[in-house]
N, C-alpha and C positions, 0 to 999 in steps of 0.2 A: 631104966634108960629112957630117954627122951626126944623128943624129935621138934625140931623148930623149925618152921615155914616162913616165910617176910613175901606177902602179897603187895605188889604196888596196883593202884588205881589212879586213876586220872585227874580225879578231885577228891575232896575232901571228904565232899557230901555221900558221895559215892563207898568210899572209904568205911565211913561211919554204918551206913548201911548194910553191908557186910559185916560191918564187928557188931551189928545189932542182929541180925539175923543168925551168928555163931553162939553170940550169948542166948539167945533164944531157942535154938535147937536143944537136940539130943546126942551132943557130942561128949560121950564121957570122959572129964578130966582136961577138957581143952580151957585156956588159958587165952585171951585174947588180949592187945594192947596195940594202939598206934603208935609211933615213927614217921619220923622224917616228916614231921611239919603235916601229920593227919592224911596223906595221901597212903603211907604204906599201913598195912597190920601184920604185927606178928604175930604167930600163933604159936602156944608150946603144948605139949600133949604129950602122956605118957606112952609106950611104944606098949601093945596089948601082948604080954607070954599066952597067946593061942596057938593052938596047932593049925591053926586054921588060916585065914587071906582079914589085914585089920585092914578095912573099907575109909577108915577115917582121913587119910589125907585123897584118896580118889575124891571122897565126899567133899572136902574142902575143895579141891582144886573143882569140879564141877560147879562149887557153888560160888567162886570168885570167876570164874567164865564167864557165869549166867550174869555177872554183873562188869564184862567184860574187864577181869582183872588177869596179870599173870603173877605168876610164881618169880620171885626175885632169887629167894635162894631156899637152901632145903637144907637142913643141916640133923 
């Protein structure tokens, strides 16, 4: 199963930054792509079978905060 996110940003530049910063992490199996004319990114990532709490979209959404982005949708 999978989970897809679509983060908007303000600009472009903005935008890209965030998709360089996700391809550069340690996000296991995330999938990064822009949308909508370079302001938004999607992200897709596999859903983790842990018994445990998967950190990975807190960790996303923290990290398009920190570049004053939000979550457009969560699917």
């Amino acid at each position: 199963m999978q989970a897809t996110i679509v983060y908007g940003f303000d600009s472009a530049q903005v935008a890209s930054r965030f998709l360089n910063r996700v391809r550069a992490s340690d996000f296991r199996g995330v999938k990064a792509s822009f949308r909508q004319g370079g302001t938004q990114v999607r992200i897709v990532y596999p859903l983790a079978e842990l018994d445990g709490y998967d950190s990975t979209c807190a960790d996303l959404d923290e990290l398009a905060s920190a570049l004053d982005g939000i979550e457009i949708s969560h699917q």
